[in-house]
VOGU-3710 file (C-alpha; in Angstrom, 3 decimals, decimal comma):
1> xxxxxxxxxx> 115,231/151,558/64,883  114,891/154,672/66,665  112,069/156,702/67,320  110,763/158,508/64,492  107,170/159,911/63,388  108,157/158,812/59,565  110,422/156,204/58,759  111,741/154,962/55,400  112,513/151,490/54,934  114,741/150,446/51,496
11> xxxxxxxxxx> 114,332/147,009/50,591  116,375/145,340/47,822  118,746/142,490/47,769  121,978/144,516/48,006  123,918/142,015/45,815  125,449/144,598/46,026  124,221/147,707/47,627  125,970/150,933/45,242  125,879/154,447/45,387  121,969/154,157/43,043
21> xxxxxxxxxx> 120,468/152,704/46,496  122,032/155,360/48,616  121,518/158,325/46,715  117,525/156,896/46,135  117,464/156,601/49,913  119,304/160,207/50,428  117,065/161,445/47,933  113,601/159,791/49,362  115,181/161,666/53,240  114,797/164,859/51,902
31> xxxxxxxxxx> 112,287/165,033/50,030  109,258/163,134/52,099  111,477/164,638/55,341  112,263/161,566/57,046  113,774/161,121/60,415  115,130/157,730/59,293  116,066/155,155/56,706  116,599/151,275/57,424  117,588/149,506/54,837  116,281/145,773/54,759
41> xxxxxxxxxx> 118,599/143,284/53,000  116,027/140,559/51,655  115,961/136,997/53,173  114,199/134,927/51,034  112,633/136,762/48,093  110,050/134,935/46,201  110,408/136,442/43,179  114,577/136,072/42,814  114,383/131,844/43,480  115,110/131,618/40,097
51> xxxxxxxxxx> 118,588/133,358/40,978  121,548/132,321/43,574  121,383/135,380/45,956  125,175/135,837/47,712  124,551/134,792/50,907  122,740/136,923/52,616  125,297/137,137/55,336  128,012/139,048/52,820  124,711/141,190/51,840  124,202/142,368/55,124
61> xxxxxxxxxx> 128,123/142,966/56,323  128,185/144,917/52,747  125,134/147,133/53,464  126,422/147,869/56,805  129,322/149,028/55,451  128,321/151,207/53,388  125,458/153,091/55,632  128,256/153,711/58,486  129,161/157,157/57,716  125,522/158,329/57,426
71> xxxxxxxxxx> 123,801/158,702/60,868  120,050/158,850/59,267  120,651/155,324/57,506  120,480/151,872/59,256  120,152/147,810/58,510  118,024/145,374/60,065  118,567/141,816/59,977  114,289/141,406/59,918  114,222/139,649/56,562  117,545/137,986/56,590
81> xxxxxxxxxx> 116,897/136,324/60,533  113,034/135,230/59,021  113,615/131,327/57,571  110,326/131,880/55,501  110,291/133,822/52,303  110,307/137,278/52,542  107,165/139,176/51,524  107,377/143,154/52,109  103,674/143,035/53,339  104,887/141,125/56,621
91> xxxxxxxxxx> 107,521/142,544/57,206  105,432/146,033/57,513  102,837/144,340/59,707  106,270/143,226/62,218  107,550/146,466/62,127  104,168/147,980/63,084  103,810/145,640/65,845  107,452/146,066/67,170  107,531/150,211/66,333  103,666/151,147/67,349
101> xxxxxxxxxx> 105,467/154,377/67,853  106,097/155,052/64,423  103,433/157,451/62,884  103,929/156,477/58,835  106,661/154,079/57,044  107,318/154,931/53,525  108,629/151,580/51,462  111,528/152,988/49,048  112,619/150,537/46,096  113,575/150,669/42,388
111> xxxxxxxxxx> 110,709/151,648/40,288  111,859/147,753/37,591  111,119/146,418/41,212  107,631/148,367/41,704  106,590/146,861/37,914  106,137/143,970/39,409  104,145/144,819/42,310  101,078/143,451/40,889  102,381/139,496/41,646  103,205/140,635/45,283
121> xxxxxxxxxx> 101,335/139,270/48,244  98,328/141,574/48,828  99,670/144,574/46,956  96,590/146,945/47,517  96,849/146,390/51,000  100,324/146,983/50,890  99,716/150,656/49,382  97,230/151,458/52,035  99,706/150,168/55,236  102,973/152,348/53,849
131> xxxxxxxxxx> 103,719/154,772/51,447  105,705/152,833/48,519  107,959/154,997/46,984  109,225/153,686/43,294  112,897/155,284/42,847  113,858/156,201/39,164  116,370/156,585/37,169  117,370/159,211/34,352  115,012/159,094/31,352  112,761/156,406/33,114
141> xxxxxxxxxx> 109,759/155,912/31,198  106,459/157,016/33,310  103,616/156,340/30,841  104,993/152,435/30,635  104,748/152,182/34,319  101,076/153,410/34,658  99,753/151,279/32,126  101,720/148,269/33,557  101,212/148,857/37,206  97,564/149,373/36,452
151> xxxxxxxxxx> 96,049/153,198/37,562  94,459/152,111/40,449  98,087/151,313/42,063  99,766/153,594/40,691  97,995/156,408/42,083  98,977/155,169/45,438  102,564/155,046/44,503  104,646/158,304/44,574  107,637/158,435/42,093  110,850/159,703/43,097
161> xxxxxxxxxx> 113,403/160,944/40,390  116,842/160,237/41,110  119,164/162,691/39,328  122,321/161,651/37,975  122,560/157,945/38,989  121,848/155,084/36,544  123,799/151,747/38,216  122,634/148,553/38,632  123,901/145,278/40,845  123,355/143,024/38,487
171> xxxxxxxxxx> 125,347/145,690/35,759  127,901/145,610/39,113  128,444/141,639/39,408  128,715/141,370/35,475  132,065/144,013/35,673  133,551/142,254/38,697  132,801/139,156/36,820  134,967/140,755/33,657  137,474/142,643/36,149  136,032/145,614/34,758
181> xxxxxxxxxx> 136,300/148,797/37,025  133,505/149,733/39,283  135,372/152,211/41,260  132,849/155,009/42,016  129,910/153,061/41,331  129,647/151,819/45,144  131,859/152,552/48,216  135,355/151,705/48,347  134,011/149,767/51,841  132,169/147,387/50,000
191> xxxxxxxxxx> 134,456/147,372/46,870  137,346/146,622/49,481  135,300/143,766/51,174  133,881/142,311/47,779  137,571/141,857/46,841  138,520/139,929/50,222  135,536/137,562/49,999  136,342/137,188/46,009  132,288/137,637/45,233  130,781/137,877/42,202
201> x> 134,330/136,008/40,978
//
């Protein structure tokens, strides 16, 4: 990480990273003027044990790839190196600690992901130690997010509209799955090395 008074951090699984995750982060740069955005391939998340992750080295290598034309994006291996489950509350408090230098972090993920925020560890405290940032798609429904999020969190959460991308991984893994095309729905990077490693097969 470099220094930087605000930095972004997108977490997700990136099984597989696409073009929604880049344009959210692109989008989040701009708008809340950030000098950086790492993106933070989960570990061990609680809340996906229910579901085989790809390993999380092919996550990383994947992510990588696709960030390495865009000098404002970056990947840490923080989660993925951490043997415990991954809880976005630590990993804030270790970033802190490691980057005292950094003035504000701002916590960028899918608003489906945000919905769930109130089974996270310590989420109250997590809205007070970073600005979480819920990323939406076209047509997203706002009033069903307040009402499930509960006001008192949701007025700490800002919501950024993403124009023009609706994708999902897990849509992603289903068309690779059915040799269905997915050309222009992530890079051809990580289309290229998803083909040599035969995931999602």
């Amino acid at each position: 990480m470099t220094n930087k008074t605000s930095v972004g951090l997108m977490g997700g699984t990136f099984d597989p990273i696409h073009f929604g995750h880049l344009a959210a982060a692109e989008e989040a740069c701009f708008r809340f003027r950030l000098g950086e955005v790492v993106f933070i391939p989960a570990g061990r998340p609680p809340h996906k044990e229910d579901r085989q992750l790809t390993d999380q080295e092919h996550r990383f290598e994947m992510t990588r790839l696709a960030l390495a034309d865009n000098s404002h994006f970056s990947v840490s291996r923080i989660e993925i190196d951490n043997p415990d489950l991954s809880y976005t509350i630590d990993t804030i408090y270790a970033l802190k600690a490691a980057h005292p230098e950094v003035a504000q972090y701002y916590f960028i993920t899918g608003a489906d992901a945000v919905l769930d925020i109130l089974s996270w560890k310590q989420p109250l405290h997590l809205a007070r130690q970073c600005h979480i940032i819920a990323a939406t798609r076209p047509g997203y429904d706002l009033a069903t997010f307040r009402s499930k999020v509960g006001e008192q969190l949701a007025n700490l959460i800002e919501i950024l509209p993403v124009p023009g991308v609706s994708v999902s991984s897990t849509e992603i893994r289903r068309r690779i799955k059915d040799d269905a095309p997915v050309r222009y729905l992530l890079p051809d990077s990580v289309i290229d090395y998803i083909a040599a490693h035969r995931l999602y097969r």
